[in-house]
Structure formats: structure tokens, C-alpha cells
N, C-alpha and C positions, 0 to 999 in steps of 0.2 A: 123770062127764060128759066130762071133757077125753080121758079114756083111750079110751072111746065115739068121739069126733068124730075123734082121731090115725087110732084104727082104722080110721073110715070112710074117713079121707084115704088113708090107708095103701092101704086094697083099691082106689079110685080110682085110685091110681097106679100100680098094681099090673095094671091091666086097660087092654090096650092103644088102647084108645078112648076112654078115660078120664082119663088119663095128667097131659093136659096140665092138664085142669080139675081136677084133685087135686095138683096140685104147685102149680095158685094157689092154692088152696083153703090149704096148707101155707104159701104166701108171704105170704099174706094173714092170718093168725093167727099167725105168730110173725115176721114182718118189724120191728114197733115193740119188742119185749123185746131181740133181736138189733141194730137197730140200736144203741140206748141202752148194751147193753152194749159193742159197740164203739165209740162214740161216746165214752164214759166214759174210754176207754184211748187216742181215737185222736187226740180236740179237735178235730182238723179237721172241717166236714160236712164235704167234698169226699173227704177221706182214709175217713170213716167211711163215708159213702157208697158208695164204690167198694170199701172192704172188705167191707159187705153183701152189694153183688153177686158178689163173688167167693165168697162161704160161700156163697150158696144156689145158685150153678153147683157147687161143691165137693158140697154135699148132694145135688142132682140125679144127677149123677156118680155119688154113690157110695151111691145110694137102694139100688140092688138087693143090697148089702153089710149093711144093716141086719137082726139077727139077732129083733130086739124080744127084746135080752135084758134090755133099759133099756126105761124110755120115749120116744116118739119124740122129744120135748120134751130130756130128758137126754141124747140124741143129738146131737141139732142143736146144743144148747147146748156140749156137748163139741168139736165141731167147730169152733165162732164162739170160743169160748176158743184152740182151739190154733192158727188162724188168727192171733187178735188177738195169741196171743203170738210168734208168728213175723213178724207185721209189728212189733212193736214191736224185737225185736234187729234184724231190716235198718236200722230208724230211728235207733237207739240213738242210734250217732257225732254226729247232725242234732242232736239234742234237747238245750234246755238246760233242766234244771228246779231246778237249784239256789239261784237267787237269785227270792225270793219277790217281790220286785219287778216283778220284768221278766217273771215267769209269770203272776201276777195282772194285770198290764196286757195279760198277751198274751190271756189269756182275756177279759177282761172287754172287749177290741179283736172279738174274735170277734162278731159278726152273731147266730149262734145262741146264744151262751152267754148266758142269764135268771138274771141273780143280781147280791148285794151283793159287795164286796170280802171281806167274811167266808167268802162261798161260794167265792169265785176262791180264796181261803186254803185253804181245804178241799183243794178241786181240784188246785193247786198243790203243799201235801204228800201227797197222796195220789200226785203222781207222782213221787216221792221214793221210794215205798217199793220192794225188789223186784218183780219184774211176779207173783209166784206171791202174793205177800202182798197186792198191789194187788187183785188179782182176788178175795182169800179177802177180802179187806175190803171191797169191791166191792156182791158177792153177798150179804153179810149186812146191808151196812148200806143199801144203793139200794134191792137187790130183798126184802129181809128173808128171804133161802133157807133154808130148816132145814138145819142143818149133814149132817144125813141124804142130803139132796138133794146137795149139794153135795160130799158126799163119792163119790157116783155120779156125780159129771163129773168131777171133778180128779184121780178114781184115789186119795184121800190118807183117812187114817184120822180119826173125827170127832177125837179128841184130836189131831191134829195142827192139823188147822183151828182148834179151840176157841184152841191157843197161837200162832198165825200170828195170827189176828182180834185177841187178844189185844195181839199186838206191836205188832201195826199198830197198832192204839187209841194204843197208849204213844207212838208216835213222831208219831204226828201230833199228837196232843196238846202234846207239846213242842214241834213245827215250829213250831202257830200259836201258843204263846205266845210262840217268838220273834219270828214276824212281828208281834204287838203291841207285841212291845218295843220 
């Protein structure tokens, strides 16, 4: 079904009278998974916000480059990953995520962020980890992605993933036992 409706999008966009109303058609069905994944990476709405807009002018842009060697879904997604990992190195220097404290308060300060101090814990070590492990930990534990899927966006081998998701488990796990302590 999903592969059916891309297609349809896809010829939509594809036909120049069409154009505009198949690239909402496309904003409109993956705008909320895209958000949420940079959102996850970015904390800020405002910052996640404005990175949305800029992936799907990026996609726009670079629709007529799409081979459908992937799916359109594992495209976009590809894009919104390599995005979010290039705003997160401009940010790096800005960001403080080591003291569990002051990250927990900063999130659970956030307007948008829905959750107990347990979850800010989460959150908190989870931007701890490197950004390639953040993302592979990410996509398995928010969106449950088969490492199949996942290995068709990251470019990385399922065993490599299987041992990143892996690491990541271990470190955060220890993060928030510290923050308990």
C-alpha cells in the first residue's frame, strides 16, 4: 500500500501540473515521522521546526535526483538523517549534555517536551551517545525500524547496527543508573 500511494506521489510530482499538489501530498504523509525524528536530535520545536523546513526544500530540490533505487520513504529518511547530522556538528560547541541535571531540567523546561524526569533521563543520555549511535538507537527503539530498513538509510551493515543499538542500550543504561544514584 505505502509503495502504491509514494508511486502515486511520485508520478504527481513528476507531471508538471501536478507538481505542487504531489509534493503536499508527500509533506503531508511524512512531515510527522520526519519531524519527530529531528525533533528527537534537535529538542528545540523552533530549531526542529526550521530543520523540517529545510529537508523538505532539500527533497524538493533534489526530487528530480531520486533513482527509486530505495524507497521513496528510505530516501527522504536518508536525507532528514544526514541533515540532522550536520546540524548537530554546527551545534556541537552550544550544547551541554553532560550533567544530567541541568539537561533534565532543560527538557522537562521545554513547552513541548510530555514526560516524567525518568523520560528527560532517557533523553538526556541518549544525547550522550555519539550522533551515528544516537540515530541507530533512535530508529530502533522510538520508531521500532527493522534493522533491514535501517541499514538502507545509514549505508551500514545489519551487524554493525545490531552492535551500535547494542552499545547504546549499555551506555545508557548506565547513564541513568547514575542519574538515580
Amino acid at each position: 500500500m505505502q509503495l502504491q500511494e509514494d508511486q502515486q506521489i511520485l508520478h504527481l510530482i513528476l507531471e508538471a501540473n501536478e507538481s505542487e499538489r504531489g509534493f503536499q501530498m508527500l509533506v503531508r504523509k511524512y512531515k510527522q515521522r520526519i519531524y519527530w525524528l529531528v525533533r528527537r536530535n534537535v529538542h528545540q520545536h523552533e530549531d526542529a521546526d526550521d530543520l523540517v523546513q529545510d529537508i523538505f526544500i532539500k527533497i524538493y530540490q533534489n526530487l528530480s535526483r531520486f533513482k527509486q533505487q530505495s524507497g521513496l520513504f528510505t530516501w527522504i529518511y536518508r536525507i532528514a538523517v544526514n541533515e540532522c547530522l550536520s546540524h548537530l556538528r554546527k551545534k556541537k560547541n552550544g550544547m551541554v549534555w553532560d550533567d544530567p541535571e541541568k539537561s533534565a531540567a532543560s527538557l522537562s523546561a521545554d513547552t513541548w517536551f510530555e514526560g516524567d524526569k525518568m523520560q528527560a533521563y532517557l533523553h538526556s543520555a541518549i544525547q550522550t551517545l555519539p550522533d551515528k549511535q544516537k540515530l541507530v538507537f533512535q530508529m530502533r527503539y522510538f520508531e521500532e525500524m527493522p534493522y533491514q530498513q535501517m541499514s538502507s538509510i545509514l549505508e551500514t551493515s545489519e551487524g554493525a547496527l545490531k552492535a551500535s543499538y547494542h552499545h547504546a542500550c549499555k551506555k545508557i543504561e548506565e547513564i541513568i543508573q547514575q542519574y538515580e544514584g
